[in-house]
C-alpha positions in Angstrom: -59.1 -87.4 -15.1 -60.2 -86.5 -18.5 -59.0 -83.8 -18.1 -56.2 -83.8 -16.5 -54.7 -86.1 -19.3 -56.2 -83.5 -21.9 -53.8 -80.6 -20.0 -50.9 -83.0 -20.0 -51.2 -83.5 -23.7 -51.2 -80.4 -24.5 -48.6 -79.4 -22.4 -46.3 -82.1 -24.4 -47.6 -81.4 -27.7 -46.3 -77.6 -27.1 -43.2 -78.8 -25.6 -42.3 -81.0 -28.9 -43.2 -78.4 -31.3 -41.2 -75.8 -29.8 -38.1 -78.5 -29.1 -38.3 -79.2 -33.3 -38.6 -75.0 -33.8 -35.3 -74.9 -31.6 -33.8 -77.2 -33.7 -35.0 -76.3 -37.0 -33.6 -73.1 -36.3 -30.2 -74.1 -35.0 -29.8 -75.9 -38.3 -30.9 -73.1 -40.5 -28.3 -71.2 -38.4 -25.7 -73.8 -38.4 -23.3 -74.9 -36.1 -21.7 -71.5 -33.8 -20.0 -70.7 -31.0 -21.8 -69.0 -28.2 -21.4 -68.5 -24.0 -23.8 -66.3 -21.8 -21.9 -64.3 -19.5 -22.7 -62.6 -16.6 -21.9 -58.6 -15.6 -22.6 -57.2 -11.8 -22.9 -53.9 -11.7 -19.6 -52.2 -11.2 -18.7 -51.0 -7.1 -20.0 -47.8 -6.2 -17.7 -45.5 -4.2 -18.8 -45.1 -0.7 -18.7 -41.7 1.2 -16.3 -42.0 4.2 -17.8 -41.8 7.3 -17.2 -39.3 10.4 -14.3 -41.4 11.8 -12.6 -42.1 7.9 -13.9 -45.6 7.6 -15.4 -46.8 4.2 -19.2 -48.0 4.8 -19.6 -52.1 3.6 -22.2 -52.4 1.3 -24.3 -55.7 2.6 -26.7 -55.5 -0.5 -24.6 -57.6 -2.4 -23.8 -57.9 -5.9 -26.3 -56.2 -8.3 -26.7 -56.7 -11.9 -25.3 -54.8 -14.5 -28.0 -52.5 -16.6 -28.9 -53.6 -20.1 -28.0 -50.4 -21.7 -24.4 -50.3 -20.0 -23.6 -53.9 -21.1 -24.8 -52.4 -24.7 -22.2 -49.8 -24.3 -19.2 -51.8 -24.0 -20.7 -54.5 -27.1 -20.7 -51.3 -29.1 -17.1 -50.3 -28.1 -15.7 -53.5 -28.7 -17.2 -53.8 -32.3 -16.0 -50.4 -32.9 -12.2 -51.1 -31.4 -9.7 -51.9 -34.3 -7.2 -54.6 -33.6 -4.5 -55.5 -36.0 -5.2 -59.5 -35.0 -8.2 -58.9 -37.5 -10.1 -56.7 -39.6 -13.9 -55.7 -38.2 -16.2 -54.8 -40.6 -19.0 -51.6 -40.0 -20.5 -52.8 -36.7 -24.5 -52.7 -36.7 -26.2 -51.8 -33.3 -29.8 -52.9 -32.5 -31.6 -52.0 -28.9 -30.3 -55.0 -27.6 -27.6 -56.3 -30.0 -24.2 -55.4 -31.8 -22.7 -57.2 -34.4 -19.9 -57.0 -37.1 -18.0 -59.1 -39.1 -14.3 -60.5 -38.5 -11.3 -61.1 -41.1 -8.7 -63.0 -40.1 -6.0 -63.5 -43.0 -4.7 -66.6 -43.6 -1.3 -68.3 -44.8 -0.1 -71.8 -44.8 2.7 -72.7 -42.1 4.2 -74.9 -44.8 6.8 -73.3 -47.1 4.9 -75.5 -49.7 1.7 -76.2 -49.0 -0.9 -78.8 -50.6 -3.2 -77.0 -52.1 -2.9 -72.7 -53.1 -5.5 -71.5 -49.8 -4.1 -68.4 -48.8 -6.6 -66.3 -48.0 -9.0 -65.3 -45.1 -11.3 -66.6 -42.4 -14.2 -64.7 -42.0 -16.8 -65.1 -39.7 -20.1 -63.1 -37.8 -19.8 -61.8 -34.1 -23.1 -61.0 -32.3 -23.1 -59.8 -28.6 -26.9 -59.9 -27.4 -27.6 -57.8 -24.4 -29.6 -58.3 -21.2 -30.1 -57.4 -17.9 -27.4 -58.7 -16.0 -25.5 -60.8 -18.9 -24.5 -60.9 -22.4 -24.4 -63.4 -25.0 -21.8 -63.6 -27.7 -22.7 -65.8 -30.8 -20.1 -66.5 -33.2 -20.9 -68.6 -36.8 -20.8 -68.2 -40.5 -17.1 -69.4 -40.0 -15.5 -69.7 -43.6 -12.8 -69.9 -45.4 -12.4 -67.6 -48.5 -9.0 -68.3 -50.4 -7.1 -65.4 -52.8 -8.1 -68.2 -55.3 -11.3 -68.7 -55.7 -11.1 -72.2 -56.7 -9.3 -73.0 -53.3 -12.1 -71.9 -51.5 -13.4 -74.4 -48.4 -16.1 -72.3 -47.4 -17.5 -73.0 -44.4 -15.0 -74.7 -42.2 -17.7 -77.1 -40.0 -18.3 -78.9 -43.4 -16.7 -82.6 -43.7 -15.6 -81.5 -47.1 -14.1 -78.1 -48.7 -17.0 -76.3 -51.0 -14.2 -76.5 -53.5 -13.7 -80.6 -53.1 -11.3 -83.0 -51.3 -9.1 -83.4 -55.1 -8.2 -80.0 -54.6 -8.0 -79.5 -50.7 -7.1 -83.1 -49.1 -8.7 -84.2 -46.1 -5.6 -83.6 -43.9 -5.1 -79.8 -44.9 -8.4 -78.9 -44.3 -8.5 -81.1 -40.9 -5.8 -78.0 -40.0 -7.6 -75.4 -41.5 -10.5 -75.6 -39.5 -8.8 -76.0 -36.3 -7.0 -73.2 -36.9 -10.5 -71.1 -37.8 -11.7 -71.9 -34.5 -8.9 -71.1 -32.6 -8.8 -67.7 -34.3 -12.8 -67.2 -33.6 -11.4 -67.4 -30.0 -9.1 -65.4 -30.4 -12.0 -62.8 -30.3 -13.4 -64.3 -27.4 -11.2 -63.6 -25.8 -10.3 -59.9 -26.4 -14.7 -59.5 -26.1 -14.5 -60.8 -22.4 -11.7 -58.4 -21.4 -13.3 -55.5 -23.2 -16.5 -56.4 -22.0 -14.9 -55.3 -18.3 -13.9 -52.2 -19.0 -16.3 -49.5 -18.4 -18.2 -47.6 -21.2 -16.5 -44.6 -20.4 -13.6 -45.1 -20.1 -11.6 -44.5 -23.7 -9.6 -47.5 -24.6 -6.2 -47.0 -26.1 -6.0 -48.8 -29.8 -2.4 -49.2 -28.8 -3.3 -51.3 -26.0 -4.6 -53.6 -28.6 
């Protein structure tokens, strides 16, 4: 019994510690975006048999190879879009990951505060066996004048303060930083179908 109660202990000491790790590091990394998605393995084509029929394959699905899945990460970063500007992507065994400028101007003919500028964030695609994860934080907001600048849009109030970028302004501005960061998502996903070898068309973009 001893024991037993000893083990369990243990078991929930190791669990808390790593739950508080976890969370430690989500703060250090602040708050992101991120999905896990998952890749089969594209269809193989079948030799036709004697009589002209196409063999069913009744393996089922299988799951697309790490290095494949890296292959179309690394394709995306390198893509340019005029949506936004990609910075000089950086390609680990299992990662690729660039940074993405997104200019931005007020709707408003006159605006509140002088924020014209850019949104810039950090896109990571992790690689596995099967899926990726794409991972998107560090969303700011970086104005042509400096002391405009909200910095990191998840924040209740603008780095440069709430005299000189009312609440209501930067309410906007940070929805409008998100729905840009998705913007990417969206354009990953549809890349991330598309075959590593197959040469993708800038125009298309």
């Amino acid at each position: 019994m001893t024991i037993t109660k000893l083990f369990l202990g243990l078991t929930l000491l190791v669990a808390t510690t790593s739950m508080k790790a976890q969370a430690q590091e989500q703060k250090k990394e602040g708050p992101k975006i991120q999905e896990v998605i998952t890749l089969n393995a594209d269809p193989v084509s079948q030799t036709p048999l004697a009589d002209g029929s196409i063999p069913v394959d009744t393996t089922g699905p299988k799951p697309m190879a790490q290095s494949e899945i890296l292959k179309r990460a690394i394709n995306f970063a390198k893509i340019e879009t005029p949506k936004y500007v990609k910075g000089t992507p950086i390609t680990t065994a299992g990662k690729a990951e660039f940074t993405a400028n997104f200019k931005y101007k007020p709707k408003e003919l006159n605006p509140q505060a002088d924020v014209e500028g850019s949104f810039t964030m950090h896109v990571s695609i992790d690689a596995k066996p099967g899926k990726y994860r794409y991972t998107i934080s560090k969303i700011n907001h970086v104005a042509k004048n400096a002391e405009y600048s909200g910095g990191d849009v998840y924040s209740e109030v603008p780095a440069c303060g709430s005299m000189k970028l009312p609440s209501s302004l930067w309410k906007q501005m940070k929805s409008e930083a998100i729905k840009q960061a998705m913007t990417i998502v969206a354009d990953l996903k549809e890349s991330m179908k598309v075959s590593s070898d197959k040469q993708i068309d800038k125009e298309e973009w």
